[in-house]
C-alpha positions in Angstrom: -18.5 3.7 -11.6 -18.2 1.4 -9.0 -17.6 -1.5 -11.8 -15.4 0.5 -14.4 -13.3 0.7 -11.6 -13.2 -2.7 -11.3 -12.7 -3.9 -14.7 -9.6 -0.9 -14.6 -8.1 -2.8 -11.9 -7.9 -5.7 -13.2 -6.0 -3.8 -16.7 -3.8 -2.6 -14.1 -3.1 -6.2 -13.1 -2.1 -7.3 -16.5 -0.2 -3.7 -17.4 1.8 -4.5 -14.4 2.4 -8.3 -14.8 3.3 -7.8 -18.5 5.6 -5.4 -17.3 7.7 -7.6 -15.3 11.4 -7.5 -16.5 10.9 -4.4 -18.7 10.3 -1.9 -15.7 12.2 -2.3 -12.6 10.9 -3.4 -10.0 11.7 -1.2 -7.4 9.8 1.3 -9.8 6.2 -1.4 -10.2 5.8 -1.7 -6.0 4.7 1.6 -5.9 2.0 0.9 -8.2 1.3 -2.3 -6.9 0.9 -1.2 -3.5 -1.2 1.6 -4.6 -3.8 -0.9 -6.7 -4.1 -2.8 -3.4 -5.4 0.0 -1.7 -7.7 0.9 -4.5 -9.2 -3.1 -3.7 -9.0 -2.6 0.0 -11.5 0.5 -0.1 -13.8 -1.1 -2.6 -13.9 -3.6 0.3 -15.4 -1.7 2.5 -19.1 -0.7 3.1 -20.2 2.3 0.7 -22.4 4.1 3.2 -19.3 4.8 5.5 -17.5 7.4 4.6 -13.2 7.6 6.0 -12.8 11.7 6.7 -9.2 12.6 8.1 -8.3 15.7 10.2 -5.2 17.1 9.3 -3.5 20.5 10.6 -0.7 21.5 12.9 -0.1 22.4 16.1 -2.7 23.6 18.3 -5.0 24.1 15.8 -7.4 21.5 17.9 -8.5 18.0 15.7 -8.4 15.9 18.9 -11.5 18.3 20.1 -13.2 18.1 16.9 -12.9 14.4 17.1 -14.4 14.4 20.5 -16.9 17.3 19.5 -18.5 14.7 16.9 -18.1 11.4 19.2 -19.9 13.7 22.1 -17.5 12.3 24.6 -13.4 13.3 25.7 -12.3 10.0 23.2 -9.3 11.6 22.3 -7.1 13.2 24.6 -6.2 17.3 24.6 -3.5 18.5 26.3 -1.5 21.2 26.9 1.9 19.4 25.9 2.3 19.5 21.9 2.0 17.3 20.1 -0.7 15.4 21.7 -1.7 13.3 18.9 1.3 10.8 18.8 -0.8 8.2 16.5 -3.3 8.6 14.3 -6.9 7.6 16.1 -10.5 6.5 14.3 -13.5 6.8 15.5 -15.5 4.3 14.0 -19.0 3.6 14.1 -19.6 0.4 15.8 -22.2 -1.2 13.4 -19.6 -1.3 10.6 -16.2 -1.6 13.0 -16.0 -5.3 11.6 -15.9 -4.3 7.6 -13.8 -1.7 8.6 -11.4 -3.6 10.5 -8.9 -4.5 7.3 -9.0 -1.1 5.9 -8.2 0.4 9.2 -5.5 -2.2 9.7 -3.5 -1.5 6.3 -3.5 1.8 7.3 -1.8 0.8 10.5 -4.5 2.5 12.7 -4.4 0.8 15.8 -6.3 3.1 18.2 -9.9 3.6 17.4 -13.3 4.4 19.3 -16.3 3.4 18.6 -19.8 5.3 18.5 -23.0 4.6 17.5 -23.8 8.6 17.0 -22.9 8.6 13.3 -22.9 5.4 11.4 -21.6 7.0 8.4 -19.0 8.3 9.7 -15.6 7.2 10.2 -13.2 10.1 11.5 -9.8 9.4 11.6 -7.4 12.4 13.7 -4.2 12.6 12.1 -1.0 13.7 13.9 0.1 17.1 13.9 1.6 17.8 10.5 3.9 20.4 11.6 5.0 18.5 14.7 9.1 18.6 15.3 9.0 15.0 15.2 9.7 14.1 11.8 7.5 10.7 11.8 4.3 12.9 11.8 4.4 14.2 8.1 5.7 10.9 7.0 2.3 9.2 8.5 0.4 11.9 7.1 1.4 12.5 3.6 1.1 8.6 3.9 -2.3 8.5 4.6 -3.8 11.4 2.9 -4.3 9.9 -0.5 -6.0 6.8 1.1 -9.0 8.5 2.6 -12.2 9.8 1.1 -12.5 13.8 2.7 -9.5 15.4 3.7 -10.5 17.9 6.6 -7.9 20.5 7.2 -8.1 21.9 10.6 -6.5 25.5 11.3 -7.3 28.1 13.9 -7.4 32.0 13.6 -3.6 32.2 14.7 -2.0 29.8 11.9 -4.3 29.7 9.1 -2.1 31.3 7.0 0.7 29.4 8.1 3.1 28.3 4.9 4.1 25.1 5.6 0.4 24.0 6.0 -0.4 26.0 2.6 2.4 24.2 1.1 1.1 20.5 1.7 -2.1 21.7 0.3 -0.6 22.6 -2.9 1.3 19.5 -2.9 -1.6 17.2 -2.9 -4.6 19.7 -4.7 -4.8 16.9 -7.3 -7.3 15.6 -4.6 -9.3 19.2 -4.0 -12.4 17.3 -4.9 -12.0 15.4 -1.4 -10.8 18.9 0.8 -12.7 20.5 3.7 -11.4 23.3 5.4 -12.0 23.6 9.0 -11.7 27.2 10.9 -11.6 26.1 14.6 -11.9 28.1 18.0 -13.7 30.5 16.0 -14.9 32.1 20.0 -11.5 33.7 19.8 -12.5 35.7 17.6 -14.9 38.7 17.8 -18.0 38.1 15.3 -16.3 41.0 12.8 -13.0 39.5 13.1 -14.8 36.0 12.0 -15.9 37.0 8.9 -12.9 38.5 8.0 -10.5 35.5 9.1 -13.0 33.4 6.7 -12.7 35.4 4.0 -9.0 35.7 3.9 -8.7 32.1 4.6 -10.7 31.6 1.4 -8.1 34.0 -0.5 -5.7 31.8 0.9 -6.6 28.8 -0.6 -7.5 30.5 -3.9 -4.0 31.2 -4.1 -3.2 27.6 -3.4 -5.4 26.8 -6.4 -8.3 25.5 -4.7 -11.4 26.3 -6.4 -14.4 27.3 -4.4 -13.2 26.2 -0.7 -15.4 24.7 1.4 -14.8 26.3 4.9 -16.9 25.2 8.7 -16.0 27.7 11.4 -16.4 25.6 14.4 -15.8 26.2 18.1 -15.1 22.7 18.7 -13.6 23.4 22.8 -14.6 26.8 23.8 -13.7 28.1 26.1 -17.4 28.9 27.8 -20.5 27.6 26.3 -21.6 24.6 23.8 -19.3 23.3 20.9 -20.1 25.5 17.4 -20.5 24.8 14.1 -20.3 21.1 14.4 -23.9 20.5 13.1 -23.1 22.1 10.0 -19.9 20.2 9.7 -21.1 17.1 10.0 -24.3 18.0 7.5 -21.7 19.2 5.2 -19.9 15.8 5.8 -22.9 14.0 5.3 -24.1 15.3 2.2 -20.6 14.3 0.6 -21.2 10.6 1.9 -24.3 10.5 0.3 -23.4 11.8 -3.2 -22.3 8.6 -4.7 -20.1 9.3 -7.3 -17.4 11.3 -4.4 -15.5 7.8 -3.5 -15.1 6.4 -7.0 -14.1 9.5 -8.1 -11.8 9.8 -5.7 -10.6 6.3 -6.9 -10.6 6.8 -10.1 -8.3 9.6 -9.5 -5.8 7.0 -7.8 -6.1 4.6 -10.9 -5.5 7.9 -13.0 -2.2 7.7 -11.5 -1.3 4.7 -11.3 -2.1 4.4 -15.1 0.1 7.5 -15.6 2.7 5.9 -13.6 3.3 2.9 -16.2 2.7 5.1 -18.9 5.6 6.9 -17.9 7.7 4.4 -17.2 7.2 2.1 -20.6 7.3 5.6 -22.6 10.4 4.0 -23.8 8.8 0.9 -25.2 8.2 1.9 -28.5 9.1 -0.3 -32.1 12.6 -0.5 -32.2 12.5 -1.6 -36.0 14.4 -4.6 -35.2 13.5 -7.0 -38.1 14.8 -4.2 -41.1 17.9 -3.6 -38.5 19.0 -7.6 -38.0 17.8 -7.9 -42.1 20.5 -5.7 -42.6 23.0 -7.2 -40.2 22.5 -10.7 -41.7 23.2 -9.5 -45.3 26.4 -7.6 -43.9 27.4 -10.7 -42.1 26.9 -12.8 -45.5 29.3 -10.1 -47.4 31.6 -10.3 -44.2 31.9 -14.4 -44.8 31.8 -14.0 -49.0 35.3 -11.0 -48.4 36.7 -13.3 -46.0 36.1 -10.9 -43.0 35.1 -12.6 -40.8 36.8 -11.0 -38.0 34.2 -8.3 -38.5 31.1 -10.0 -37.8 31.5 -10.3 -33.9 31.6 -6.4 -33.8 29.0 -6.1 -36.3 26.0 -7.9 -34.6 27.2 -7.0 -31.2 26.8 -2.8 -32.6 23.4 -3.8 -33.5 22.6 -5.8 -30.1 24.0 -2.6 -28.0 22.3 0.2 -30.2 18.8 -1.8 -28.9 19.7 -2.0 -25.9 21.0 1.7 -25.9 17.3 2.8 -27.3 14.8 0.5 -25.6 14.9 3.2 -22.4 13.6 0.4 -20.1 14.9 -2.4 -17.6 15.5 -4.6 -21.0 18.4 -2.3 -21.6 21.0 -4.4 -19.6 19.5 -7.3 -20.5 20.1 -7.0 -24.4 23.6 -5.5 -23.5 24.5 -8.6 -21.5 23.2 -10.5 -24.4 25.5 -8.5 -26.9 28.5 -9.6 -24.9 27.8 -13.2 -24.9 26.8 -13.3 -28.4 29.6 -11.5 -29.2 31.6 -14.1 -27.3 29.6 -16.7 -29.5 30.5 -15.5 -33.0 34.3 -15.3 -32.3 33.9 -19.0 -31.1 32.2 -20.0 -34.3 34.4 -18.0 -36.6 37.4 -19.2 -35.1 36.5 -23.1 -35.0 35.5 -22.6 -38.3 32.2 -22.7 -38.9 30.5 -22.4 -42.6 28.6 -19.6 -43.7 25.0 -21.6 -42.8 26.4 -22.8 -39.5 27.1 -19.2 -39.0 23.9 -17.9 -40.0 21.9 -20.4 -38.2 23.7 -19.6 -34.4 22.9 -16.2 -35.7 19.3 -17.1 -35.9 19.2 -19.2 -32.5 21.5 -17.2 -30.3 20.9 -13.4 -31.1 17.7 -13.3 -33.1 15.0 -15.3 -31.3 16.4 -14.2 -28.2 16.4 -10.9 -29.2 12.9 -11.0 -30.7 11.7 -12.3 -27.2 12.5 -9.7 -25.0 11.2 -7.3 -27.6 7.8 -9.3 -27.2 7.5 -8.8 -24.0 8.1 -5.1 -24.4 5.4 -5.3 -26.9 2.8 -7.2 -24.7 4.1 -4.1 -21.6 3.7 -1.8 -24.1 -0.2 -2.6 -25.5 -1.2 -3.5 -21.8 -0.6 -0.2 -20.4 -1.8 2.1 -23.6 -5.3 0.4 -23.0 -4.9 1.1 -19.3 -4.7 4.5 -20.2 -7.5 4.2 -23.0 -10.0 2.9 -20.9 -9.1 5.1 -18.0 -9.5 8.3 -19.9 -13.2 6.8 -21.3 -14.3 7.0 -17.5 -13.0 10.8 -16.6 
């Protein structure tokens, strides 16, 4: 998949290039920016998979972070929020080919650790801290990792602001974990029970079949629990192949859907019958002696196109009924015969007209075999 994805990148180039002047470009950086994170994770290695912990308040990441480093790398506290930044932990062999992706994520802090070279764990700020700047850096980086590990404790699982971003982003189930921590809180009934209702939770979110780790990650007596399994769960997921592309596939999905959506407009706008039909008019305008009537009459045409193209060409071909508008009241006043008036026609409206309608064209067939060739690889 690895190479489809590729060769659907480089569509996405040309969609987006041909679409320069016909979408707005405050409306293509999104998708630009988004296709530049597609390349920077094909950049780095295969065999490391990027796993984010994500959950509010308390519900303990930061231990789980240093539960799999087996040191205190990050720090737990009693003031909350503790995790101001978003930290990595990084295994050392690959800390050089991980370096960019990690810096266009804007994670500065990171560990490294030689105890899981597969594994790059990134602990995310708390998502339901009072400082706003937490969720933005989260729902930032969420779509940019490969596993998506939310963290909740026996207290807040339920908690509907945390169900909520879940439901946001399920597009991405494919890449969710769910995490029960400080499950020694909890009497070995009661543990089976939280479990099962945090699985009807998630039903409800529209998760199907949630994958849940009770952990004791910082108990309060006793060895960590649970992290073993986690990290064999973890593991497993790096080393089925097809989980990062199709997690990337999923992003060129949308970026595809993106441009689809915004060249919807871009459409035949059955200009050569129209401006046919405007030149004969124009003709019969000049044989009556109207010639008043023709500035009017093309720029009608001119604004109806530019009325119907439902893209950034719109104001272009408006601005260009004005001035030709402005053209053929010159021409008729000064004078002008009936084949000087018919050529400016020709030079001024039509090609002109005919060339931002290209380009509409070319916008229009780049991103409908975007969108071909990405629904050949689902």
């Amino acid at each position: 998949m690895r190479e489809q994805i590729i060769d659907l990148l480089e569509k996405i180039d040309l969609a987006v290039a041909e679409s320069e002047g016909v979408v707005e470009p405050g409306a293509l950086r999104p998708i630009s920016e988004l296709r530049n994170e597609i390349r920077t994770r094909l950049a780095y290695p295969d065999e490391v998979i990027v796993v984010g912990l994500v959950g509010g308040t308390g519900s303990g990441k930061s231990s789980i972070l240093n539960a799999v480093a087996g040191s205190e790398v990050a720090e737990v506290g009693s003031l909350r929020p503790t995790t101001d930044q978003p930290m990595a932990l990084v295994p050392g062999h690959h800390a050089a080919g991980l370096s960019g992706y990690l810096d266009d994520l804007d994670i500065e802090s990171r560990v490294t650790s030689e105890s899981h070279p597969w594994l790059c764990l990134i602990d995310l700020p708390d998502t339901d801290s009072v400082t706003v700047a937490h969720l933005h850096t989260v729902e930032e980086l969420m779509p940019r990792l490969d596993v998506i590990a939310w963290v909740v404790d026996p207290e807040k699982y339920r908690d509907a602001a945390i169900h909520g971003q879940i439901r946001d982003v399920s597009a991405y189930q494919s890449q969710f974990i769910f995490v029960l921590n400080q499950i020694d809180r909890l009497q070995s009934a009661e543990e089976a029970l939280v479990e099962s209702d945090l699985v009807g939770a998630l039903e409800e979110d529209g998760i199907e079949r949630p994958d849940v780790y009770p952990v004791a990650a910082n108990p309060a007596a006793g060895p960590a629990r649970g992290i073993d399994a986690l990290l064999a769960g973890l593991r497993a997921r790096q080393e089925s192949a097809g989980l990062t592309y199709s997690k990337l596939a999923l992003d060129v999905e949308a970026a595809a859907s993106s441009l689809s959506q915004l060249t919807s407009g871009a459409s035949g706008l059955d200009f050569e019958s129209r401006w046919s039909e405007v030149l004969k008019e124009v003709e019969e305008l000049i044989d009556q002696g109207r010639t008043a009537e023709i500035a009017p009459s093309v720029r009608r045409l001119i604004a109806d196109l530019a009325a119907e193209s439902g893209d950034a060409t719109g104001p272009e071909l408006e601005a260009l009924a004005g001035s030709v508008h402005d053209a053929m009241e010159k021409a008729v006043l000064s004078g002008e015969d009936r084949p000087a008036i018919l050529l400016r026609l020709e030079t001024e409206a039509g090609e002109s007209i005919r060339s931002i309608l290209r380009r509409r064209a070319r916008s229009h067939a780049a991103v409908t075999d975007l969108v071909l060739s990405v629904n050949q690889i689902r």
